[in-house]
C-alpha positions as CSV (number, residue, x, y, z in Angstrom):
1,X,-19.9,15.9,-12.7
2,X,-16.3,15.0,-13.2
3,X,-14.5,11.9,-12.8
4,X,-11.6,12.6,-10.5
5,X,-11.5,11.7,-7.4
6,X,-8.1,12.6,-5.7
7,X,-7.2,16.9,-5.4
8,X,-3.4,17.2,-4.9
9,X,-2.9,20.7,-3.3
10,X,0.5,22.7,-3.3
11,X,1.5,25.2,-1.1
12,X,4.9,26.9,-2.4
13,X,6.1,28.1,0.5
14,X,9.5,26.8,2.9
15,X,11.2,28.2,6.0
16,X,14.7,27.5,4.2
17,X,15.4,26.2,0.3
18,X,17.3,22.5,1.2
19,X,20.2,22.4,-0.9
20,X,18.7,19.3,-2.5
21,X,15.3,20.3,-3.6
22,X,14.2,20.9,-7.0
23,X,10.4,21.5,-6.0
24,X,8.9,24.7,-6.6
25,X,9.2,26.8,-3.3
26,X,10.5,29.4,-1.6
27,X,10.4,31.4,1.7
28,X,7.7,33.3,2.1
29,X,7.6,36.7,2.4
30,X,5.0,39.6,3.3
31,X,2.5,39.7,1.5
32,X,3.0,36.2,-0.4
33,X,0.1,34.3,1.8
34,X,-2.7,36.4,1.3
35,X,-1.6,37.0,-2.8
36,X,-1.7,33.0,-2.3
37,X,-5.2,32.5,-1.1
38,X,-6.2,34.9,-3.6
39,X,-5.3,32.9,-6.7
40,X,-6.5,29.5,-5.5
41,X,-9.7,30.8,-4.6
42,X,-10.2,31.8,-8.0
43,X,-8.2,28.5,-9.9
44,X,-11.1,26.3,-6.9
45,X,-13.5,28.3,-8.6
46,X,-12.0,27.3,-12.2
47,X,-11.6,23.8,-11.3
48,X,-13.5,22.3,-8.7
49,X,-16.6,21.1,-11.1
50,X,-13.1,18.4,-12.5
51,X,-13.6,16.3,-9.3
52,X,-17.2,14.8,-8.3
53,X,-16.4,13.7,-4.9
54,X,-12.5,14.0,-3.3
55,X,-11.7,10.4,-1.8
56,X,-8.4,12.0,-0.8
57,X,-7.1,14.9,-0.8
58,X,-3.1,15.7,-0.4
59,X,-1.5,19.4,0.6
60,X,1.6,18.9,0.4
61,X,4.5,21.4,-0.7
62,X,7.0,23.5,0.0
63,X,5.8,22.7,3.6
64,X,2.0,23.5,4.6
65,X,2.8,23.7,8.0
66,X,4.8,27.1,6.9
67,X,1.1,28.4,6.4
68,X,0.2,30.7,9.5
69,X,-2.3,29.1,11.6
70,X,-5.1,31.8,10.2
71,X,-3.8,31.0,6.5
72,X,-4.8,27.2,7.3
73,X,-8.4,28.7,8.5
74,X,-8.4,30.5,5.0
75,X,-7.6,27.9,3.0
76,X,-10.0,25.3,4.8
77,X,-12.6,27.5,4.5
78,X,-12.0,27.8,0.7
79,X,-12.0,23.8,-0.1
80,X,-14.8,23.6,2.1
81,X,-16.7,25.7,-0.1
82,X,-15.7,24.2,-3.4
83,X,-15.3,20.5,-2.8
84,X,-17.2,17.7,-1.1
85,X,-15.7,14.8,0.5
86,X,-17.0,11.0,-0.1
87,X,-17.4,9.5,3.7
88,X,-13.9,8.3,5.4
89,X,-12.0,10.2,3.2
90,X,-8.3,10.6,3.1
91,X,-7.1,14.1,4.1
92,X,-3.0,14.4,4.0
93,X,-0.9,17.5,5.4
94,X,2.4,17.9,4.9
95,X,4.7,18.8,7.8
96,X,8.2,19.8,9.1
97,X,9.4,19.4,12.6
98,X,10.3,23.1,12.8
99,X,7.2,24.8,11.6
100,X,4.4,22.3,12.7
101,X,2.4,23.9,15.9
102,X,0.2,22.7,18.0
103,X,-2.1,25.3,16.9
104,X,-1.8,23.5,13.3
105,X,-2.7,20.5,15.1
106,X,-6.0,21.5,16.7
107,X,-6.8,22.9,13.3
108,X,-6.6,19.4,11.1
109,X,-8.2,17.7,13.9
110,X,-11.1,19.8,14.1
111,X,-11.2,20.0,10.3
112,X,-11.0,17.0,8.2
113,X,-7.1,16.2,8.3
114,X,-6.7,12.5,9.4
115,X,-3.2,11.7,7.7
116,X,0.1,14.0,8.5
117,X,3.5,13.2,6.7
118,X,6.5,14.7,8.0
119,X,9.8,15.5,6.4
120,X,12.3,13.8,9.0
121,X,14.5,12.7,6.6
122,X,17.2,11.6,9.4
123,X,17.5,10.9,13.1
124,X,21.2,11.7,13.2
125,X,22.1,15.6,13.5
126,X,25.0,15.6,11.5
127,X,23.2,14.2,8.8
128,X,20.2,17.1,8.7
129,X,23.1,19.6,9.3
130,X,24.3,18.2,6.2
131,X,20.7,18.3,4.4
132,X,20.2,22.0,4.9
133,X,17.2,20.9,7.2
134,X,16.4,23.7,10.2
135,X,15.0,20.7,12.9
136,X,17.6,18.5,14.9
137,X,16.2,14.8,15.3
138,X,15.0,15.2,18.9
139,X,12.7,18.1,17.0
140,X,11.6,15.2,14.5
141,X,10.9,12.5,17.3
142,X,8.8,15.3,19.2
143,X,6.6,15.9,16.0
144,X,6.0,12.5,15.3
145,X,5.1,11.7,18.7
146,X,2.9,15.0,18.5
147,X,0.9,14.2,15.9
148,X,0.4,10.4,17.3
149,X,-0.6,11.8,20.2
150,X,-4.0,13.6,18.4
151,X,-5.2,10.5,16.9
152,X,-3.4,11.1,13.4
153,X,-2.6,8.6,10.9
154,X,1.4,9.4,10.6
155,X,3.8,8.9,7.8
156,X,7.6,10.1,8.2
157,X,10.3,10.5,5.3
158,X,13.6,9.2,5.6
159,X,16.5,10.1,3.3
160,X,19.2,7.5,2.3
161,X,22.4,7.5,0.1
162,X,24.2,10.3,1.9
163,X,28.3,10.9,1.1
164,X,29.9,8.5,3.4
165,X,26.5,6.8,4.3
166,X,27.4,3.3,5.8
167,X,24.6,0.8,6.0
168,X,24.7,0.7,10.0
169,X,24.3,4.5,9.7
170,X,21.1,3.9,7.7
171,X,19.9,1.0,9.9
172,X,19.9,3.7,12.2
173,X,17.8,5.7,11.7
174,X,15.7,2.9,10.3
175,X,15.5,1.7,13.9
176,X,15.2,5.2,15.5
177,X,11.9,5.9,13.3
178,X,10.1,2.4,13.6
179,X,11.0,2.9,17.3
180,X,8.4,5.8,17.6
181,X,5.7,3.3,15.6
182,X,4.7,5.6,12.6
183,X,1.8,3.9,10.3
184,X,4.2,4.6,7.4
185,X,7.2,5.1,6.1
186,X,8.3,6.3,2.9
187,X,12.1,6.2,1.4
188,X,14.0,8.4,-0.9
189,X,17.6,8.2,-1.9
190,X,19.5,11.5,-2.4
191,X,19.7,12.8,-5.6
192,X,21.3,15.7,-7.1
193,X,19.3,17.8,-9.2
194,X,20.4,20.6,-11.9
195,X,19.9,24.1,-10.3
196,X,19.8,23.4,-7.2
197,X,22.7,24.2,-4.7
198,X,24.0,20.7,-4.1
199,X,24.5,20.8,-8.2
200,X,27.2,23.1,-7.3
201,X,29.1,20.6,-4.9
202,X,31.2,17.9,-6.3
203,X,30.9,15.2,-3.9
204,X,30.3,11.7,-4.2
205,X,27.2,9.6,-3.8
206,X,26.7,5.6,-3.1
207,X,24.7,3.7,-5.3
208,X,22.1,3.3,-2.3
209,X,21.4,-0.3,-3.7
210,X,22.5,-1.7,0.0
211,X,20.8,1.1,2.0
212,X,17.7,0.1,-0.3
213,X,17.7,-3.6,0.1
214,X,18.7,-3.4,3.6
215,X,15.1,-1.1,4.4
216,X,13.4,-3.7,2.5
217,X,14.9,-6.3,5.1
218,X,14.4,-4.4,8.5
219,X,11.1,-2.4,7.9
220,X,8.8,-5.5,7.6
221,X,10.5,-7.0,10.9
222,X,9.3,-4.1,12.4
223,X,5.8,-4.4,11.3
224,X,5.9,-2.5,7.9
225,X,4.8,-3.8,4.5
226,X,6.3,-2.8,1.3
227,X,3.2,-1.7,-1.0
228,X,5.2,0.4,-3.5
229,X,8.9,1.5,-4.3
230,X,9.4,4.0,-1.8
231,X,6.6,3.3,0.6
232,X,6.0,1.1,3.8
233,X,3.0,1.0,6.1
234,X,1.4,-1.1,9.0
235,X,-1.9,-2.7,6.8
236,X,-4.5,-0.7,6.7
237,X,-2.4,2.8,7.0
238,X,-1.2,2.6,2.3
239,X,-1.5,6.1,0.9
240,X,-4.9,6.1,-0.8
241,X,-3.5,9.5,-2.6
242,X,-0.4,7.6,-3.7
243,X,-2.1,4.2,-5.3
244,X,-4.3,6.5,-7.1
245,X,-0.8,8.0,-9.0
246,X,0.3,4.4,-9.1
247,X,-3.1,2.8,-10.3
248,X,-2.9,6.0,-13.5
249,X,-6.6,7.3,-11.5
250,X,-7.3,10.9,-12.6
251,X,-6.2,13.7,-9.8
252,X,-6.8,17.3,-10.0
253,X,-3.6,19.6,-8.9
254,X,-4.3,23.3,-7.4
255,X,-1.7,25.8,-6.9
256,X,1.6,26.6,-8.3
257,X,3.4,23.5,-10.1
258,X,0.6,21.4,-9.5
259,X,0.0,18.8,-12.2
260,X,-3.4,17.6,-13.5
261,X,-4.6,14.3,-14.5
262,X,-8.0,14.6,-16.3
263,X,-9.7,12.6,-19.1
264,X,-6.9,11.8,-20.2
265,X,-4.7,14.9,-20.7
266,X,-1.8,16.1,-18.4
267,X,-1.5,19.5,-17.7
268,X,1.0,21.8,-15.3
269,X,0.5,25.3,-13.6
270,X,3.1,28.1,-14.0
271,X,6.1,26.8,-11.5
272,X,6.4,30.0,-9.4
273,X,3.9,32.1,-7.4
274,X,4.7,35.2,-9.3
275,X,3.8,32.9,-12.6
276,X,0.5,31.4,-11.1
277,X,-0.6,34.5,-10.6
278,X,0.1,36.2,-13.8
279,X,-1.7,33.1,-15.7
280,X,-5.1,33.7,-13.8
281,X,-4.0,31.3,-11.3
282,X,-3.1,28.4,-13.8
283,X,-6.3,29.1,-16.0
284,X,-3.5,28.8,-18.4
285,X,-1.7,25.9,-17.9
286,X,2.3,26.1,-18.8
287,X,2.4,22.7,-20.4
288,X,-0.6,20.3,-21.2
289,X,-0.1,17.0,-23.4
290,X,-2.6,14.3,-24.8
291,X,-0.4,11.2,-24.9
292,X,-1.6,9.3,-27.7
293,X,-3.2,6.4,-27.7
């Protein structure tokens, strides 16, 4: 039996490439689900003996709620039969406004889904317009409520250090998503990675040290304790997935670009699906390490 206890699951696919993502996805097209499913049944079938018992178990992205409704039934069906689950455990889905259904909903209920995170980012229009994302914020408010509505544990993502970002702007949107009483909320500042289109921009960016300091201020007035850098919750609602990264636990990662954490090697998949597949769906790793002692 193996050790791990956490499965990290990614699924590549995105309605639109944001301008500031260096992930590995892409829009789907025909044919890319089904050649998807193929390859992590067989890397589950590879893998699965790495983790005894999943305590959590994250599918994130890309954006899983991009899978088609019968592509979540597939892929259910496939962890189902490879993996166990220890009682209570945590099962995360990733989410965007635009793509999550309530079809996607009934599914995770009925299966074993109990936490959703969705990829607000902002509450302001102007702002998403500017982030390449394809929801407006009364989209975002509508999935969070959604979501809270079925009984799910709910984390949101907000985005700070835009060009021209004031702090009021940020407490904003601070205020518009504690006002819809998520269990957690996670903060990232904007960054602008090589090769991706906002690399190609010259624009400025704030520091984000104020934007920062200030969330650390008005989140826990509003209920929310800071248990790591980036992450806030009402107690009881931390990211079990997330500590386990933070506390160096062992994980297994499915799926193209996933990483893997196991005695005490790291290893990656190929980055792209057309890559995954052509390495036996990550049977061959494209980078492994051993740190030494």
């Amino acid at each position: 039996m193996g050790r791990a206890k956490s499965v990290y699951l990614h699924v590549p696919f995105c309605e639109a490439k944001c301008p500031y993502c260096a992930f590995s996805s892409d829009v789907k097209r025909p044919g890319d689900e089904e050649l998807y499913l193929r390859c992590l049944a067989r890397e589950m079938s590879l893998k699965a003996c790495a983790v005894s018992e999943a305590d959590t178990f994250y599918i994130g992205g890309g954006t899983p709620s991009v899978l088609s409704p019968d592509g979540w039934r597939k892929l259910t069906d496939l962890i189902e039969k490879y993996f166990s689950f220890s009682k209570g455990a945590e099962v995360t889905a990733e989410a965007n406004p635009s793509s999550m259904k309530p079809e996607h909903l009934s599914i995770w209920r009925d299966w074993r889904v109990s936490r959703v995170s969705i990829g607000v980012q902002s509450f302001d229009d102007r702002r998403l317009e500017f982030l390449g994302r394809v929801h407006s914020a009364e989209q975002a408010g509508s999935a969070v409520n959604s979501c809270l509505g079925m009984g799910f544990s709910v984390s949101l993502d907000l985005m700070f250090g835009l060009p021209g970002e004031s702090t009021r702007d940020w407490g904003l949107d601070l205020r518009a998503a504690s006002a819809l009483k998520p269990h957690h909320i996670s903060i990232y500042q904007l960054t602008v990675e090589p090769e991706t289109r906002f690399a190609e921009k010259n624009f400025r960016l704030p520091d984000g040290y104020a934007q920062y300091r200030y969330a650390q201020w008005a989140l826990p007035r509003a209920g929310y304790e800071q248990y790591e850098v980036a992450s806030f919750s009402v107690p009881g609602h931390e990211s079990r997935h997330n500590l386990n990264y933070w506390g160096d636990g062992e994980y297994l990662g499915l799926g193209p670009s996933a990483w893997s954490c196991l005695g005490g090697s790291r290893s990656k998949n190929a980055a792209s699906l057309g890559e995954y597949a052509a390495s036996d769906a990550g049977s061959r790793p494209e980078f492994s390490e051993r740190p030494a002692p």
